[in-house]
C-alpha positions as CSV (number, residue, x, y, z in Angstrom):
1,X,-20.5,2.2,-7.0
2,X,-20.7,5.3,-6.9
3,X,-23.0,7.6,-9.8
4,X,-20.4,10.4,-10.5
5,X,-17.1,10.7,-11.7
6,X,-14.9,11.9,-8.5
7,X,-11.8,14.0,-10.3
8,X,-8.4,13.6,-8.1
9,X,-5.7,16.6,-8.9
10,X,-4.8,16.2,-12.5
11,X,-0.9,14.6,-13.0
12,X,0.7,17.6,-14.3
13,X,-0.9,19.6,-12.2
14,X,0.9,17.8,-9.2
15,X,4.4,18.0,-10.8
16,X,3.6,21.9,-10.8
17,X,2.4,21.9,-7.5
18,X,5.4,19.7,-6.3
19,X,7.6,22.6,-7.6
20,X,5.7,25.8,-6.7
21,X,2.5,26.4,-4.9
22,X,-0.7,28.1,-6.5
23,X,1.0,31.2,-4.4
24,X,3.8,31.1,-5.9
25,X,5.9,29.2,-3.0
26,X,8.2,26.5,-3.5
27,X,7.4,23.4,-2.3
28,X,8.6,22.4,0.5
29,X,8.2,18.5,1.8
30,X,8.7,16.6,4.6
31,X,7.9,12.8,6.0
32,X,4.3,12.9,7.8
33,X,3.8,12.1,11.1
34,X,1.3,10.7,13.6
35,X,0.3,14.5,13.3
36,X,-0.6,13.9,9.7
37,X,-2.0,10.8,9.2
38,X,-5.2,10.5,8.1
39,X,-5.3,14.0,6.1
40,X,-6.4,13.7,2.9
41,X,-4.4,13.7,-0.1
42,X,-5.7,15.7,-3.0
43,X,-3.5,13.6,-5.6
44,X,-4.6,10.1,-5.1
45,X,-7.3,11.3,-2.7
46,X,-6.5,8.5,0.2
47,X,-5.4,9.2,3.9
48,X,-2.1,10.8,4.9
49,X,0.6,7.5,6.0
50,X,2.7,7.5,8.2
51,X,6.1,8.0,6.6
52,X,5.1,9.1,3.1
53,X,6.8,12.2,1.5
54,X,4.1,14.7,1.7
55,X,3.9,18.9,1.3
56,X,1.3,21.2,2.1
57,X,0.7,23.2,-0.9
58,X,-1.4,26.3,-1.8
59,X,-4.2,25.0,-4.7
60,X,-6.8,27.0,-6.7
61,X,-8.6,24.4,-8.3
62,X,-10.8,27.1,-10.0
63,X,-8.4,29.3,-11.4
64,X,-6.9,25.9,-12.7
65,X,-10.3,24.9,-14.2
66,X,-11.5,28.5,-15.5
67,X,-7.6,28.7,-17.8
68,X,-8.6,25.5,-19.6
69,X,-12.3,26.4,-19.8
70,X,-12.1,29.9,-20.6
71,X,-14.1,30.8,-17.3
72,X,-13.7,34.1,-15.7
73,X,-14.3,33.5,-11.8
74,X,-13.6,37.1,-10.8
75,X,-13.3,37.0,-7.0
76,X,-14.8,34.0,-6.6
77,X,-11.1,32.7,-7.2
78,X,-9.9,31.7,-4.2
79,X,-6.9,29.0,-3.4
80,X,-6.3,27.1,-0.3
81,X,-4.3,24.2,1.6
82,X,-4.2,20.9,0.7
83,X,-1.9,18.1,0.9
84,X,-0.1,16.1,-2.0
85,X,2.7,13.6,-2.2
86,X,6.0,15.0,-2.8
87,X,7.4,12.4,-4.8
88,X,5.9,9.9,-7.3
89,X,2.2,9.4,-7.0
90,X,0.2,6.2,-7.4
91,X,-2.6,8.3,-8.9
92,X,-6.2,8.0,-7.9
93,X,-7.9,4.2,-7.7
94,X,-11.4,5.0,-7.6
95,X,-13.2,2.5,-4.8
96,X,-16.5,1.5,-4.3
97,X,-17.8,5.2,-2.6
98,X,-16.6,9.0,-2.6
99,X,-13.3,9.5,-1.3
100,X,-13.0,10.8,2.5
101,X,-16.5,9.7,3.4
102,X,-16.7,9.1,6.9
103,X,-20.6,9.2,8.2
104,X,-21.3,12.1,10.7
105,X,-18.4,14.6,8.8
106,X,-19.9,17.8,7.4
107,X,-18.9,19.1,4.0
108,X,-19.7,21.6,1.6
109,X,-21.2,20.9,-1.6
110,X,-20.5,24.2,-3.6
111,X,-21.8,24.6,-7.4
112,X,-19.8,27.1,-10.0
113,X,-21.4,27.9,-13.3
114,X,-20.0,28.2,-16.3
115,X,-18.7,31.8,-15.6
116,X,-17.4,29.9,-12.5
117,X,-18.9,32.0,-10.3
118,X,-20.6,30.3,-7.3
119,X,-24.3,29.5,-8.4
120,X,-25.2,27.9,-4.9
121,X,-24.4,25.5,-2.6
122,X,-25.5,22.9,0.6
123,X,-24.2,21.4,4.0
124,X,-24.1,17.9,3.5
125,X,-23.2,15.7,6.7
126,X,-22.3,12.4,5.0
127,X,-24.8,10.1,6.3
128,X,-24.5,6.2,7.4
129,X,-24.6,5.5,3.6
130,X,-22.3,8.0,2.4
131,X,-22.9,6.9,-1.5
132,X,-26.6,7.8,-1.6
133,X,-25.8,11.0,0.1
134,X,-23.3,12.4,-2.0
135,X,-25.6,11.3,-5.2
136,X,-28.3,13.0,-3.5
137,X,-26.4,16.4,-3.1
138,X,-24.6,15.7,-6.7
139,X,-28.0,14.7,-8.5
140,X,-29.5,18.0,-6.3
141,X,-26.5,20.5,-7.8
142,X,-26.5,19.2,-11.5
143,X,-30.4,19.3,-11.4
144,X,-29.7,23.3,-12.3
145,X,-29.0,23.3,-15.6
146,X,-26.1,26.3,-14.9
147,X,-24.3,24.4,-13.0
148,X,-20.9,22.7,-14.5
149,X,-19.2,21.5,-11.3
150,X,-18.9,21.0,-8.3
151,X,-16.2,21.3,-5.1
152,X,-16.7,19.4,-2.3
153,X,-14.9,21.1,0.8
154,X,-14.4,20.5,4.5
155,X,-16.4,22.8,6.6
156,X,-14.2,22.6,9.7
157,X,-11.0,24.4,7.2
158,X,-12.7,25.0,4.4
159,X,-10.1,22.7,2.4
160,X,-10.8,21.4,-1.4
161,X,-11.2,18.1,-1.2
162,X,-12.5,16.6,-4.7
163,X,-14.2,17.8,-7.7
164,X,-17.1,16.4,-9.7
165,X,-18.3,17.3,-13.2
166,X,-21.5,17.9,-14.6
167,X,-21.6,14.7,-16.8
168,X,-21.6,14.5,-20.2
169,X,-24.7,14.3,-22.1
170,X,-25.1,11.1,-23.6
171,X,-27.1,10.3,-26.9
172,X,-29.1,7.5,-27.6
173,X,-26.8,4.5,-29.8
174,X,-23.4,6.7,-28.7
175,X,-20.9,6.7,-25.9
176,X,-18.6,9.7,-25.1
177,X,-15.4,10.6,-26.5
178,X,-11.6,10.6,-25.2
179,X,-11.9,6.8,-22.7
């Protein structure tokens, strides 16, 4: 199980995205391929099928975050590729580790503060147990008290993968709000 909460695009933010791109481009979909499968989908955050109605959109999962938190990234906006279903989505069904954990992969773990400007980052090659090493590099980038989230990115294209949340602070005899 894994320690943080792994946030998958957010539902209405794919029906936007299945209409026009973060660049302003329509979408534009297509069946994948042997070529695609495997490639991870940002809305349910599996592996790419074979035959599934995909698109490759243009995302700025910043910009997104920083309009409903009131953030001002500045030029640390920045949007990029990532692949989505093109049609209804099953939605995320979180598993037992982090999504697109295969040991021996590297990522970036890159930390935004609440400006959302970019208040540090790691390499992380996901080791044999790929739970305890994203905890480590999550415990590691919420251990600054600036930081409010992460992005966890591919370092061969530099693609968004997921996002993780600094959690919520709970008090003693309470549980948190809104589940």
């Amino acid at each position: 199980m894994t320690k943080y909460t792994v946030l998958p695009l957010d539902a209405a933010v794919l029906k936007e995205l299945q209409a026009v791109d973060d660049a302003g481009r329509p979408c534009a979909p297509y069946t994948a391929t042997d070529d695609d499968a495997g490639s991870p989908l940002r809305c349910c955050l599996r592996p790419v099928a074979v035959g599934e109605r995909i698109a490759l959109v243009s995302y700025a999962p910043l910009r997104r975050w920083a309009a409903a938190s009131g953030a001002r990234p500045g030029a640390y906006d920045e949007q990029g590729p990532v692949f989505v279903h093109a049609e209804e989505c099953p939605g995320f069904a979180p598993g037992a580790g982090y999504p697109f954990d295969r040991p021996g992969a590297l990522r970036t773990v890159r930390r935004y503060d609440a400006r959302g400007h970019i208040a540090g980052g790691r390499l992380l090659e996901i080791p044999a147990d790929a739970t305890a090493g994203f905890d480590a590099a999550f415990d590691d980038a919420f251990g600054d008290p600036d930081v409010q989230l992460v992005h966890v990115r591919a370092l061969e294209y530099g693609c968004f993968h997921f996002e993780v949340r600094r959690p919520a602070v709970r008090t003693r005899g309470t549980e948190p709000q809104g589940r």
